[in-house]
C-alpha positions as CSV (number, residue, x, y, z in Angstrom):
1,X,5.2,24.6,10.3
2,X,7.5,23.0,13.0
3,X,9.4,20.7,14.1
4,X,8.7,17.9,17.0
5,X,11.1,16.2,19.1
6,X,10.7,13.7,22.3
7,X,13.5,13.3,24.0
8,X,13.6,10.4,26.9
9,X,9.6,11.1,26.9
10,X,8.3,9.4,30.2
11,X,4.7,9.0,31.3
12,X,3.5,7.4,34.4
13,X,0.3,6.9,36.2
14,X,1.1,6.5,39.9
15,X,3.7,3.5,40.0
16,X,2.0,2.5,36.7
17,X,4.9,3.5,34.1
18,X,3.2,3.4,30.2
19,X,5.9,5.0,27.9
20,X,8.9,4.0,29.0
21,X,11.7,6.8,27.4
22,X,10.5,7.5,24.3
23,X,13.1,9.3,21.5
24,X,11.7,10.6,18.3
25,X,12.6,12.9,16.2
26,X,9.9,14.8,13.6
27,X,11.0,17.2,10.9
28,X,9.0,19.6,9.2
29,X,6.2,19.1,6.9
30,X,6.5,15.1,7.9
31,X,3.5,13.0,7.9
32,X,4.1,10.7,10.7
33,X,2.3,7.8,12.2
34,X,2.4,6.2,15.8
35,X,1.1,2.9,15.3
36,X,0.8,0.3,17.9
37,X,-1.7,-2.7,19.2
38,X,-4.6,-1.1,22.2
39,X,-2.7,-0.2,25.0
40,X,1.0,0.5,23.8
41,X,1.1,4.4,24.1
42,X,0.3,5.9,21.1
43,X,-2.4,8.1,21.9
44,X,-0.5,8.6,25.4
45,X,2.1,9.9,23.6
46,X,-0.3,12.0,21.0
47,X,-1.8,13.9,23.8
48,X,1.7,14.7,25.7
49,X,2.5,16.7,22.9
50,X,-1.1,18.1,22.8
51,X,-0.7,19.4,26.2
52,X,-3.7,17.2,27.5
53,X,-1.8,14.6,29.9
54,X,1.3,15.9,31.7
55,X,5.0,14.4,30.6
56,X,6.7,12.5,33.9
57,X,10.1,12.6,32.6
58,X,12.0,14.0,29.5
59,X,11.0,17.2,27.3
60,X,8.5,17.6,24.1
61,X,9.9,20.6,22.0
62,X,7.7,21.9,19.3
63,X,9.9,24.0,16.6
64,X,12.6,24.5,18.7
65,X,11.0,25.7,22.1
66,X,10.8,22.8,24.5
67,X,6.7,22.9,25.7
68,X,6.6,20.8,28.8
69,X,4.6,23.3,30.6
70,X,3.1,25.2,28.1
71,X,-0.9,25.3,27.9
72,X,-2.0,23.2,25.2
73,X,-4.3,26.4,23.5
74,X,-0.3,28.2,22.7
75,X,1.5,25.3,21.6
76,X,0.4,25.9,18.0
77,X,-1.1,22.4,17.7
78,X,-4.5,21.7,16.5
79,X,-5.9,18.0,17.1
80,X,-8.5,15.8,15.6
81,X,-10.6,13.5,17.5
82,X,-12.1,10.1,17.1
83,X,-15.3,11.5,18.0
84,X,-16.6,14.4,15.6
85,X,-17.2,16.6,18.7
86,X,-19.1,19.0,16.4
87,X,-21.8,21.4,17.7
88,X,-25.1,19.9,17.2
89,X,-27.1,23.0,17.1
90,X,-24.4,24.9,15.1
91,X,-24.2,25.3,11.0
92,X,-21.2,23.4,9.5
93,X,-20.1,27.4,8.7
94,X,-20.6,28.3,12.7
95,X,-18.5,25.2,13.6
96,X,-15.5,26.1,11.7
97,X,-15.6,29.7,13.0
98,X,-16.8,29.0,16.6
99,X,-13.2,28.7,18.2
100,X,-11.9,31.8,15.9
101,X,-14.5,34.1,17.2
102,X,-14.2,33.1,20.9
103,X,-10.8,34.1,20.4
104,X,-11.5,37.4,19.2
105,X,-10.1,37.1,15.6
106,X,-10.8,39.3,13.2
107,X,-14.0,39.1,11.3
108,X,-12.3,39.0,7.8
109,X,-9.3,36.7,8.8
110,X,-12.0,34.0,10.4
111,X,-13.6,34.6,7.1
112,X,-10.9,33.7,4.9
113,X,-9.8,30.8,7.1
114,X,-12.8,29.4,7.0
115,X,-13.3,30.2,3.0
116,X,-10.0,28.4,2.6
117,X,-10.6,25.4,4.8
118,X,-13.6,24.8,2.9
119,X,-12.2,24.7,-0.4
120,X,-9.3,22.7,0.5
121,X,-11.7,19.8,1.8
122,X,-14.3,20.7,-0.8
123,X,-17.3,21.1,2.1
124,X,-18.5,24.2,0.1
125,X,-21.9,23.0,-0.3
126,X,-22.1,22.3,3.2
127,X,-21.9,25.3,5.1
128,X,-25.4,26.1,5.9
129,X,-26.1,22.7,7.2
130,X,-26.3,21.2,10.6
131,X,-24.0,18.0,12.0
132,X,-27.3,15.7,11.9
133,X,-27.7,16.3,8.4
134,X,-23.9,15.4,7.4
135,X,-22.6,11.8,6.9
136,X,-20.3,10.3,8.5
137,X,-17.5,11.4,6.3
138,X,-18.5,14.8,5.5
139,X,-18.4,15.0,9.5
140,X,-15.3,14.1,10.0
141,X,-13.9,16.5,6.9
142,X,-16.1,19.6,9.1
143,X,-13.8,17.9,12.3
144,X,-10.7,18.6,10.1
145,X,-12.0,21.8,8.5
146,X,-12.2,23.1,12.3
147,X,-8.5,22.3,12.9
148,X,-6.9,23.9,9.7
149,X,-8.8,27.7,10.6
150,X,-6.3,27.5,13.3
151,X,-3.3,27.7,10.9
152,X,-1.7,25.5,13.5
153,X,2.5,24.8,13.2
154,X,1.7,20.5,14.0
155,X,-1.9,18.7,13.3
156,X,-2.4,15.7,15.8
157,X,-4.5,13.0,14.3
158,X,-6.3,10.7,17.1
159,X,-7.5,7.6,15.4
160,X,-10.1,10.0,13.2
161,X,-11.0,7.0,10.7
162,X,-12.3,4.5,13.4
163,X,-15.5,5.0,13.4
164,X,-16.1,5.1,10.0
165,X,-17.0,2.5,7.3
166,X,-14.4,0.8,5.3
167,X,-15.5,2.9,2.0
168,X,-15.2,5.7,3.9
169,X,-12.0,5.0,5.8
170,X,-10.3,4.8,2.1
171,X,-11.7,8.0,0.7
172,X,-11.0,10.2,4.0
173,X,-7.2,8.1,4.0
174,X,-7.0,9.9,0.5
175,X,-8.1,13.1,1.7
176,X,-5.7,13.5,4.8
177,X,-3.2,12.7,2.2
178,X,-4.0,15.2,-0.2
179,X,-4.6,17.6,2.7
180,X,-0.9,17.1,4.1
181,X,0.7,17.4,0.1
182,X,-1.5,20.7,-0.1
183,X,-0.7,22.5,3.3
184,X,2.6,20.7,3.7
185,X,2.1,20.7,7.6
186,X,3.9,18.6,9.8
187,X,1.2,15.9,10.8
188,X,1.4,13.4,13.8
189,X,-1.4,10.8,13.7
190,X,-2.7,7.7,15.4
191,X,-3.5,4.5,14.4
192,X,-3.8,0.4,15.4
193,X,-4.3,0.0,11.9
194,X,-1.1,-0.5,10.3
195,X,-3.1,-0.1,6.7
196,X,-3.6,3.4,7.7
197,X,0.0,3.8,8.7
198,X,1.4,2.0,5.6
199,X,-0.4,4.7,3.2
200,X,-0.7,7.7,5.0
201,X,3.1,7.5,6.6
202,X,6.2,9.6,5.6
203,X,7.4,7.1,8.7
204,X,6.2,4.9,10.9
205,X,6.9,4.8,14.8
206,X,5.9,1.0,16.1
207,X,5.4,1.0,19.9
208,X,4.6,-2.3,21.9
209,X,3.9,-1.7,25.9
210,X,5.5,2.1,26.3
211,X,8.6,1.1,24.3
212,X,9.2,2.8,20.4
213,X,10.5,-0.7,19.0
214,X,10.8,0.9,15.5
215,X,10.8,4.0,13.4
216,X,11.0,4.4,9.6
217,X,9.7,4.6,6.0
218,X,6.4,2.1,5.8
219,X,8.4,0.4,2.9
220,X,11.5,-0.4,5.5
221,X,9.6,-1.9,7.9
222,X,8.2,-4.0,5.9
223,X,11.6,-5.3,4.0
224,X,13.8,-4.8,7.0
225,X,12.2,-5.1,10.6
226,X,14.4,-4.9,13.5
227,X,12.6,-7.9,15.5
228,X,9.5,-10.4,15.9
229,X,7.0,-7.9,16.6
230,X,7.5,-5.7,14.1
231,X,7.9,-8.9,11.3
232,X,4.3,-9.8,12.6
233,X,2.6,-5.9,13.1
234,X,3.4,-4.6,9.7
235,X,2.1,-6.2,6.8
236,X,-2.1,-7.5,5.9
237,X,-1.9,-10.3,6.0
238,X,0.5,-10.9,8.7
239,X,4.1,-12.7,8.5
240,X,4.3,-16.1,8.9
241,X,6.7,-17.6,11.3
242,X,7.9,-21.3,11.6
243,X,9.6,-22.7,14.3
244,X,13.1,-24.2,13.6
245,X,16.9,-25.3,14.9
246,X,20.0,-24.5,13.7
247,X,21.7,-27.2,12.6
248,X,24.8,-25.9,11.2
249,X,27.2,-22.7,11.9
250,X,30.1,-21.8,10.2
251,X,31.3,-19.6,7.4
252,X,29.0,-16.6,7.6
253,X,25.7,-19.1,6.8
254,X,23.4,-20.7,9.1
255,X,21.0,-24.4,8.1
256,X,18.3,-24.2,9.7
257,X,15.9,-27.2,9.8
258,X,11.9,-26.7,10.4
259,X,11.1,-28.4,13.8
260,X,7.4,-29.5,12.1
261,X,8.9,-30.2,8.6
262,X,11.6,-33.4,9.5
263,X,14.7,-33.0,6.7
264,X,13.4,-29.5,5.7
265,X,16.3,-27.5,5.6
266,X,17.1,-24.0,4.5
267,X,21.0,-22.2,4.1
268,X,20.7,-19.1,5.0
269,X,24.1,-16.2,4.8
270,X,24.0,-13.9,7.8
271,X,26.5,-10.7,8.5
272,X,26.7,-10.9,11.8
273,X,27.1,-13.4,14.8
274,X,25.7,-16.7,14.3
275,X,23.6,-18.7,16.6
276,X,24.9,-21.9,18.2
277,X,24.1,-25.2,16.5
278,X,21.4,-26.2,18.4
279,X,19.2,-22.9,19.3
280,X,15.7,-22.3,18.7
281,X,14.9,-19.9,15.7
282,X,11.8,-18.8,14.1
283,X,11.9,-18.3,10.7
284,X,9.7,-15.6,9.0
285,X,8.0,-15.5,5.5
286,X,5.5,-13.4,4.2
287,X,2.5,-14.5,2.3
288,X,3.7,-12.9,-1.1
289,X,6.7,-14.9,-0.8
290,X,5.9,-18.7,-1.0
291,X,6.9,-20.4,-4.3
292,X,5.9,-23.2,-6.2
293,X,7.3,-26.8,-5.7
294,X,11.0,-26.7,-6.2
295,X,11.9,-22.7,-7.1
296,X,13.3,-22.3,-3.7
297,X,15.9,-24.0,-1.5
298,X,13.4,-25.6,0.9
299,X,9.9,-27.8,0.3
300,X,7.3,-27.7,2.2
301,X,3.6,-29.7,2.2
302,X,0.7,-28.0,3.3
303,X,-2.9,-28.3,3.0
304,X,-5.4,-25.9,2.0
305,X,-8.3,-24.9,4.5
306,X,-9.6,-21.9,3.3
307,X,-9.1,-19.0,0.9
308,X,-10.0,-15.8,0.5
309,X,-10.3,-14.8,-3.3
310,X,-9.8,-11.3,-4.0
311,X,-9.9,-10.6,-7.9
312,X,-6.2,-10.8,-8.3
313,X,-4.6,-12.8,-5.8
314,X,-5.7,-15.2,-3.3
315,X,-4.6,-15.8,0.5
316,X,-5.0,-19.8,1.1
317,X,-5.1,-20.4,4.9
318,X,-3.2,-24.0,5.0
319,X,-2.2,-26.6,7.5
320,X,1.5,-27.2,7.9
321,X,1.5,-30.0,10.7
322,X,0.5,-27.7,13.8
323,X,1.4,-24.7,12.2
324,X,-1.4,-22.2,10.1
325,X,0.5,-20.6,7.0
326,X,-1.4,-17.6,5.1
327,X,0.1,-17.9,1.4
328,X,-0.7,-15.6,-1.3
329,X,-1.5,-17.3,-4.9
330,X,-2.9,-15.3,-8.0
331,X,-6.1,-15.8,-9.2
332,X,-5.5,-18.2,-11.3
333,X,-3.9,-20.4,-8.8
334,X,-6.4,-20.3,-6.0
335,X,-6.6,-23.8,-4.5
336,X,-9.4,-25.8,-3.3
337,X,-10.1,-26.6,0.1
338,X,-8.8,-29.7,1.5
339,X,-6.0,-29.8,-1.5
340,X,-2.4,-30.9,-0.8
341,X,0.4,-29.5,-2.1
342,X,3.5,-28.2,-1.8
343,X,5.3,-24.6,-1.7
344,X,8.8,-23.8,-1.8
345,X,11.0,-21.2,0.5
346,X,13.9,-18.9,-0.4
347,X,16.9,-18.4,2.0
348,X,16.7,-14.3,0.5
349,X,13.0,-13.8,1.1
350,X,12.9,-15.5,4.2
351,X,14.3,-13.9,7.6
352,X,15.4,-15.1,10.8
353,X,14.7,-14.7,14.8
354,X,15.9,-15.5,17.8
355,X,13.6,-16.9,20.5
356,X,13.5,-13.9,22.4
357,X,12.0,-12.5,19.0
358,X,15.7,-10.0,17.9
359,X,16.4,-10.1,14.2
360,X,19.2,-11.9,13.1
361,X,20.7,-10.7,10.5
């Protein structure tokens, strides 16, 4: 186990700069999650440390030793690919030992590994058959079977669920967990979906365009984002945001009035500096906390469109003059398309935003 720290990580591709100074620091046994829309990094990032794409500024250190230009093969790293990449004409057994016996290991040590790995991901039934004749899943547990023979200090995870089913993205999501409790391995892995991250995560790193805009524990991010982006990324389904002004200042509090909502007003204490009567805010609330008529400090009407009803709760999709709100309701309380009425927002389970998208807090 090890260990895994960027420091001031840079990557370019000709002029074309994609991570832009990244800084994170990974102790060990974490199960960590880069998670990001197409495009931020991530994987970028994921294959620095690997060894497969070169670093253009800062250093990767993997426990301890800093591994900037050391070959991928002794960097004590084994990764797992999107794609299976299994040998088609090998047995599940020859797949897991293939890499092991290229390297000369010794025929009872491969043996072992490969007993162990097995057991761990419970594929001993499997051995004697061929990739074509494996599901998806069991494919993707021979994938990961191949990586812990290595006995590897850091497992990289490259979006590995994505082309799976949704079943079978929730049963292998409950396999890598179990897999990281039982080898206690620090684990890096790669996701857009931030349902992955929020399960799977010790933390969760949140990059937009090259730039880490937050790490932490799934559960702070989701209480406590640092700006817009992060508000909007983490969380199914998403935050809402409404548009509003400040209309008052003073006395560690803000009033904030909704720009599509005329005499809508909410009070809400801040710590820090506060806005200037007069600036544009967004105000942020998540589905789960809209409440009836009344219970909070600011009414709003909306009208139902649509609503997806799932057993327990319901997400209503409603108008809110030119703004879409997602709200959740339980079962009991799922609404009818085309209904009016009326929910209700709390100053504490509400947060604020500046236009350029920073928290105000």
């Amino acid at each position: 186990m090890a260990a895994v720290t960027l420091t001031n990580v840079v990557k370019r591709f000709g002029l074309f700069e994609v991570v832009h100074g990244a800084n994170i620091d990974i102790a060990d046994g974490e199960f960590v999650v880069f998670v990001g829309p197409s495009g931020c990094g991530k994987s970028t990032l994921l294959r620095m440390v690997a060894g497969l794409e070169d670093i253009s500024g800062g250093k990767i250190a993997i426990g301890g030793k800093v591994v900037n230009d050391v070959e991928p093969a002794d960097r004590g790293i084994a990764m797992v690919f999107q794609s299976y990449a299994l040998y088609p004409h090998m047995t599940v057994e020859q797949n897991l030992s293939f890499g092991l016996r290229m390297n000369g290991n010794p025929k009872a040590d491969t043996e072992r590994r490969v007993k162990r790995a097995a057991e761990i991901l419970r594929i001993d039934e499997l051995m004697q058959r061929r990739p074509k004749q494996l599901s998806g899943g069991q494919r993707q547990r021979v994938a990961i079977g191949r990586a812990i023979v290595r006995e590897p200090q850091v497992f990289l995870f490259d979006e590995p669920l994505s082309n799976l089913d949704a079943e079978l993205r929730v049963q292998m999501r409950v396999e890598i967990a179990r897999l990281h409790k039982e080898l206690g391995v620090t684990m890096i892995y790669v996701t857009h979906d931030q349902t992955e991250a929020m399960t799977l995560a010790d933390r969760i790193v949140v990059l937009k365009a090259g730039n880490v805009e937050q790490i932490g524990a799934p559960l702070d991010l989701y209480d406590d984002p640092a700006n817009r982006f992060v508000a909007g990324f983490i969380g199914s389904p998403k935050m809402n945001f409404l548009k509003a002004n400040v209309v008052e200042a003073g006395n560690g509090s803000v009033t904030v009035e909704l720009v599509n909502h005329a005499g809508a007003r909410l009070r809400k204490p801040l710590c820090g500096a506060l806005p200037a009567v007069g600036a544009e805010v967004v105000l942020g609330v998540r589905p789960e906390h809209f409440f009836e008529a009344g219970e909070g400090e600011c009414d709003i009407p909306v009208k139902a469109d649509v609503a997806e009803h799932l057993g327990s709760v319901s997400y209503v999709y409603a108008d809110a003059g030119s703004e879409e709100l997602i709200i959740e309701r339980e079962a009991a309380r799922q609404r009818a398309s085309s209904e009016h009425f009326t929910v209700s927002i709390k100053a504490e389970r509400s947060l604020l935003f500046d236009k350029t998208g920073a928290r105000i807090r």
